[in-house]
C-alpha positions in Angstrom: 0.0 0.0 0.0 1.3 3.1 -1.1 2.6 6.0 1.7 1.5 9.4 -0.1 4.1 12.5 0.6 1.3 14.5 3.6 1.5 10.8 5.2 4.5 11.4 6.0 5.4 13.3 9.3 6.0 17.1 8.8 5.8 16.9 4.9 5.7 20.3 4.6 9.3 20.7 5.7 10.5 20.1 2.2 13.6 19.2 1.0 15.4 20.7 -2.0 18.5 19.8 -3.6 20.1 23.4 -4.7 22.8 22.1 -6.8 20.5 20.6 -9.3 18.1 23.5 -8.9 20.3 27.0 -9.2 21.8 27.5 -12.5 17.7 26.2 -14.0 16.3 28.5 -11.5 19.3 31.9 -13.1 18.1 30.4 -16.3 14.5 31.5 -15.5 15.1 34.5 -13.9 16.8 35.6 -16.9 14.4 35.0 -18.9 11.5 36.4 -16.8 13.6 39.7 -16.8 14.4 39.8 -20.6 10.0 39.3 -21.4 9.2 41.7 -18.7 12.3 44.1 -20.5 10.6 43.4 -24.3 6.7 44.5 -23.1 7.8 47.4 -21.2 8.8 49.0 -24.7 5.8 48.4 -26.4 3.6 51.0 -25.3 0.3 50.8 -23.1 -2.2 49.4 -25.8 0.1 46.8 -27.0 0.6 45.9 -23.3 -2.7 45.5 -22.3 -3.1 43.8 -25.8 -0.4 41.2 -25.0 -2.1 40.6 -21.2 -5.4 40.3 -22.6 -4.1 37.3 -25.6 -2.1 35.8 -22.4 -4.9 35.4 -19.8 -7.6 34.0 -22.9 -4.8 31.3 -23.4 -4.3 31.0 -19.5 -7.8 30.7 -19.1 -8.8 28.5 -21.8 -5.5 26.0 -21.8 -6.0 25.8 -17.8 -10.0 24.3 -18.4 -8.8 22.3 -21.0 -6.1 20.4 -18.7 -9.0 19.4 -16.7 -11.2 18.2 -20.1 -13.6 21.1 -20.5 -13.2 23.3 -23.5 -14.4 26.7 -23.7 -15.2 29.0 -26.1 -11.7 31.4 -26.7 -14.6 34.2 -27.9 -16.4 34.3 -24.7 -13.5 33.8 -23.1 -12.0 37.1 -24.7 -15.5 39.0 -24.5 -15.3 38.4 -20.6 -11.9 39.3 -20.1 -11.9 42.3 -22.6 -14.9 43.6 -20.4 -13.7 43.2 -17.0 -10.4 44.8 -18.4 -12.5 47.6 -19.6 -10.5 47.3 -23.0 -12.3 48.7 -26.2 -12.4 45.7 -28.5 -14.8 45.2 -31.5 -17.2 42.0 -31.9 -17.4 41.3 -28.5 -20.1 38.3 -27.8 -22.2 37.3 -24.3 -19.9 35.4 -22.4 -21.5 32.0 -20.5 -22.1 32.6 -16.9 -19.5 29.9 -16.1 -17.2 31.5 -18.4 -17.3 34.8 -16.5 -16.5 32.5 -13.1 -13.5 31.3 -14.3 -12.2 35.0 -15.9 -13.2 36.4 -12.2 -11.2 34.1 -10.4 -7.8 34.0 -12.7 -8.4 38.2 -12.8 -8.3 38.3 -9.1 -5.7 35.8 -8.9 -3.5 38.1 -10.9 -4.6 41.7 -10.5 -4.5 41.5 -7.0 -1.2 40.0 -5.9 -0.8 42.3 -2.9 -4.5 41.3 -1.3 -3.5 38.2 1.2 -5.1 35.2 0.2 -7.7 33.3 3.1 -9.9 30.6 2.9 -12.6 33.1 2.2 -10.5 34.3 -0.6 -10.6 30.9 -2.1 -14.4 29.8 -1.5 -14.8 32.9 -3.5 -12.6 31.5 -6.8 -14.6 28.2 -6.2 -17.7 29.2 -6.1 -17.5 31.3 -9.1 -16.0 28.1 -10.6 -19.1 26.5 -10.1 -22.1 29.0 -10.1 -25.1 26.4 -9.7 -23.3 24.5 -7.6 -22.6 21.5 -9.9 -19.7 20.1 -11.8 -21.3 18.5 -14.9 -24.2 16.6 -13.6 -22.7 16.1 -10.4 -23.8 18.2 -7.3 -20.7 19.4 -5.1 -20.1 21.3 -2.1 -19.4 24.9 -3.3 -17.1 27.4 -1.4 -16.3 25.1 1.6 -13.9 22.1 1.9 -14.8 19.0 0.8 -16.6 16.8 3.3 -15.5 13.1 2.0 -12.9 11.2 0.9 -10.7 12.5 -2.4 -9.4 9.7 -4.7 -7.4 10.4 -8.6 -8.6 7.3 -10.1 -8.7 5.9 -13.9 -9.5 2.6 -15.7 -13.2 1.1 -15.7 -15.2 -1.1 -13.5 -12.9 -3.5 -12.1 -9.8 -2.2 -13.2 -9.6 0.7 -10.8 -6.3 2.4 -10.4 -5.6 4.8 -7.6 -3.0 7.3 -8.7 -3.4 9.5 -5.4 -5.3 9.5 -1.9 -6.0 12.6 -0.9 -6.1 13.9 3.1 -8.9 12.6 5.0 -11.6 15.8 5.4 -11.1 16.0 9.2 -7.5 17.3 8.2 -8.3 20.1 5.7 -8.4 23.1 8.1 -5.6 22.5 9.4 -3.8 21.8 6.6 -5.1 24.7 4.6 -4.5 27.1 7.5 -0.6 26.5 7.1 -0.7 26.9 3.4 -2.1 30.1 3.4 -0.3 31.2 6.5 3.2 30.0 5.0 1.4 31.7 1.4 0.8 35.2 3.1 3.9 35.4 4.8 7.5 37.0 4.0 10.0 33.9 3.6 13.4 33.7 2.3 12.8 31.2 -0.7 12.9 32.6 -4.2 9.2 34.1 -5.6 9.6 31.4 -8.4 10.3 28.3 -6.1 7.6 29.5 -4.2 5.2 29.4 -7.3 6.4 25.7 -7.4 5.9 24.9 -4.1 2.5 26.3 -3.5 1.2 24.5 -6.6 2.7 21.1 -5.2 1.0 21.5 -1.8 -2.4 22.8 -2.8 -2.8 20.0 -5.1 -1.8 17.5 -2.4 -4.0 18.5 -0.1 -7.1 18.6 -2.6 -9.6 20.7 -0.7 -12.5 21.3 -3.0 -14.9 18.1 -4.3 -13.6 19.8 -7.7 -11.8 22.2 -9.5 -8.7 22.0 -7.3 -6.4 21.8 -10.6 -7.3 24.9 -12.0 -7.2 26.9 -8.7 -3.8 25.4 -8.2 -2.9 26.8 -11.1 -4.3 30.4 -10.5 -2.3 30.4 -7.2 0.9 29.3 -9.0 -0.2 32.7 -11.8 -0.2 35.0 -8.7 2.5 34.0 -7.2 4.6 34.3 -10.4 2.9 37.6 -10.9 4.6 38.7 -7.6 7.8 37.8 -8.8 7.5 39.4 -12.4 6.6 42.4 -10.3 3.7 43.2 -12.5 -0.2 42.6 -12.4 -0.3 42.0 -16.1 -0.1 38.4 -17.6 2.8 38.0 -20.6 3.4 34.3 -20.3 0.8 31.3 -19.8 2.3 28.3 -17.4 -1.2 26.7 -18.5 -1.0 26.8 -22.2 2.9 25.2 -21.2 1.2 22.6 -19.0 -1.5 21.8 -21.1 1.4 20.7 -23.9 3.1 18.4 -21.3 -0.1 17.4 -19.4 1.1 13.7 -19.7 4.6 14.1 -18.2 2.6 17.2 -15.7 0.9 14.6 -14.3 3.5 11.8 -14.1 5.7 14.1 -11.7 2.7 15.2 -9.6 1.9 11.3 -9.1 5.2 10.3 -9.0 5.7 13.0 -6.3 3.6 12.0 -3.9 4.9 8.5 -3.3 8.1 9.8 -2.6 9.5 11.4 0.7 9.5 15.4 1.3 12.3 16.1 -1.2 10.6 17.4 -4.2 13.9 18.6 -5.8 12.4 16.7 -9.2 9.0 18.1 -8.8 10.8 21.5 -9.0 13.2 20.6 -11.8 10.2 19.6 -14.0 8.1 23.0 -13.3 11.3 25.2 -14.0 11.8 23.7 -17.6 8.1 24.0 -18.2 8.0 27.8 -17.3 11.2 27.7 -19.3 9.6 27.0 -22.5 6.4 29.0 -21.2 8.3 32.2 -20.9 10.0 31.2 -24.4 6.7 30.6 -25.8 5.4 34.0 -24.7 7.3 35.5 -27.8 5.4 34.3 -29.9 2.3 36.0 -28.5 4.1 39.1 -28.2 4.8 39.4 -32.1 1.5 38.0 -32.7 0.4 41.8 -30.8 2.9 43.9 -32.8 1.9 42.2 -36.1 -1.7 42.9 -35.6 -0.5 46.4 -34.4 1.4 47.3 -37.8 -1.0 45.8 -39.7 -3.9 48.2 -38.4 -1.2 50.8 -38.9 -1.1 49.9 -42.3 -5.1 49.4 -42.9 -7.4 51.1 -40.6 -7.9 54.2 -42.9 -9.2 52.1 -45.6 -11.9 50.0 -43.6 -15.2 50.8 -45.0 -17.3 49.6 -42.3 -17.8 48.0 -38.7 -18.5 44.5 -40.2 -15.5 44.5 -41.6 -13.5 45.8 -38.7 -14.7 43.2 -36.4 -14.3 40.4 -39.4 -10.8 41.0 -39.9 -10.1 41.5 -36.0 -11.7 37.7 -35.6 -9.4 36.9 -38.9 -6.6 38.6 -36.7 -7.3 35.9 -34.1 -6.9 32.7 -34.8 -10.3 32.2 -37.1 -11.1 28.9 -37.3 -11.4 27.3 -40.9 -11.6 29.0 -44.0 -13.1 32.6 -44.4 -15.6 32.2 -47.0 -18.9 34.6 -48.1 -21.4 32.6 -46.5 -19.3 32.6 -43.4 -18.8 36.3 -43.2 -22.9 36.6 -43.8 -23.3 34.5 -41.3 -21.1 36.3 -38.5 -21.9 39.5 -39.7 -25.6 38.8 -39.8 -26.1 40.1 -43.5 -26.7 38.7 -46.8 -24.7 36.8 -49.1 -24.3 39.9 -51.2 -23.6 42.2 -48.5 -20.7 40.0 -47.2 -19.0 39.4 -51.1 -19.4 43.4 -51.7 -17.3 44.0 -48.3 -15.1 41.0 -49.4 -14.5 42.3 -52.9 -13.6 45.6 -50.8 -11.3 44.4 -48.9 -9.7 42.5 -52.0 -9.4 45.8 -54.0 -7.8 47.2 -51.5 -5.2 44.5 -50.9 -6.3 43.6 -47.6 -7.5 40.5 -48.0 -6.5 38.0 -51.0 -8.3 35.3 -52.7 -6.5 31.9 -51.5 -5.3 29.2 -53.8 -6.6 26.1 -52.3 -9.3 26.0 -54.6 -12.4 23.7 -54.0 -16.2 24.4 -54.4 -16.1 27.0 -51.8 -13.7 30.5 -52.7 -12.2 31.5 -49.6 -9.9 34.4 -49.1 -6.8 34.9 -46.2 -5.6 38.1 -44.7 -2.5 39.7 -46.9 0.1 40.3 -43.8 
């Protein structure tokens, strides 16, 4: 029978091997500095342009770890709203959509409000606003009361991956988390990101959703150590590529002893390649940027402001006329004569993959 890590007595006193940890840990830092160094110069509405494409992929990747997919346009209505950005096209977001936006907004806006377990019934209850998760009714905004298991395989062929805490043990064991959380230690910001994200997940305390707030505690922690309440690299969307291996080393982890020097290892290479990843995003923001430089004089209308902004962000599948009369709410000859505009004017071209279907592609 397996001994899991908080078994173990004073698991919390973990144990880190610095040798295999330090030059990663530089590596990091440098890198953290240098993204924080390349935003700074672009100017406030590329800035909050580059938060706002960060957080939708946060937000989104995040959920999708867990199995549910959301829609990335409610998801960047919601966000763009609370931000009190000016964006075009913007769609009703789902009330559970807004939940999630709330609590990762909160998580990294407000890095300098001490978190509580009120703090944190808040996040969970906005996670679940009817109190269910899928067709399953669930506690909501208290700990759980019952027994927490991480089990695959059918009927049968159970396998336990992880035992959580028994209930009678979660206030005490979420009073020292937040205590250690909320107070001034010595360790690194970024180690701290780690370590919080290791020990809320071990101790499990929701009936659901303890993933994802995990992960919003890990984003405001690391937004402490950026230094910045703005979002310019997603640990989810990182996580969500390596969600195998993720949750190898979490399992993995807790059936060892309090030294979690390989649990550590593993999250600084994937906010490695998160922080690397954010440059893409960054010139995704500057290319859009020059490319309304370029064009925004010549746009003849809203429709087709707000169809080349969702063409600007990641549209999915081929822009055709029936699909542009169908977003823009006109008629099939409405949507070719602003198509036909927009191709005399260079904007967008007519794409050479053929078929029954013409479709047309920005020209950037």
């Amino acid at each position: 029978m397996a001994v899991y890590l908080h078994e173990r007595h004073n698991w919390t006193v973990f144990m880190l091997d610095d040798e295999k940890i330090l030059n990663l840990l530089s590596e990091v830092r440098h890198l953290q500095g240098k993204i924080i160094g390349k935003v700074e110069l672009l100017g406030f509405a590329l800035k909050d342009e580059a938060n706002l494409e960060t957080l939708i992929q946060d937000v989104v990747q995040s959920s999708e770890i867990e199995g549910e997919i959301l829609n990335p346009e409610q998801v960047r209505s919601s966000i763009a709203t609370r931000l009190g950005l000016d964006i075009s096209g913007l769609i009703h977001a789902d009330r559970h959509i807004d939940g999630v936006v709330e609590m990762m907004l909160d998580a990294t806006q407000n890095t300098d409000k001490t978190l509580s377990d009120e703090r944190l019934f808040g996040w969970h209850a906005a996670l679940f606003p009817i109190g269910r998760s899928g067709l399953y009714k669930i506690d909501v905004a208290q700990w759980r009361n019952g027994d927490m298991q991480v089990v695959s395989g059918g009927i049968g062929r159970e396998v336990v991956h992880f035992e959580a805490p028994k209930a009678e043990r979660l206030t005490e064991e979420m009073t020292k988390l937040i205590d250690w959380f909320n107070s001034d230690s010595n360790i690194d910001p970024v180690l701290k990101a780690a370590i919080v994200h290791l020990w809320f997940v071990t101790i499990h305390p929701f009936d659901d959703g303890n993933g994802r707030i995990a992960r919003a505690l890990t984003d405001m922690q690391l937004s402490r150590a950026d230094g910045v309440n703005q979002r310019f690299y997603s640990m989810s969307a990182q996580i969500r590529k390596e969600r195998k291996g993720y949750y190898a080393i979490l399992e993995k982890t807790q059936k060892g002893d309090s030294d979690i020097t390989n649990w550590i290892v593993w999250f600084l290479k994937c906010l490695k390649e998160a922080i690397i990843s954010s440059s893409i995003i960054i010139d995704k923001v500057v290319k859009k940027h020059h490319f309304w430089m370029a064009n925004a004089s010549k746009i003849g209308n809203d429709r087709q402001r707000m169809m080349l902004d969702k063409l600007l962000d990641d549209f999915e599948g081929n822009l055709t006329t029936s699909k542009w009369a169908k977003i823009s709410k006109v008629s099939a000859d409405t949507a070719l004569r602003d198509i036909i505009d927009l191709v005399n004017k260079g904007i967008l071209l007519k794409a050479d993959s053929g078929g029954r279907s013409t479709n047309y592609e920005l020209n950037w």
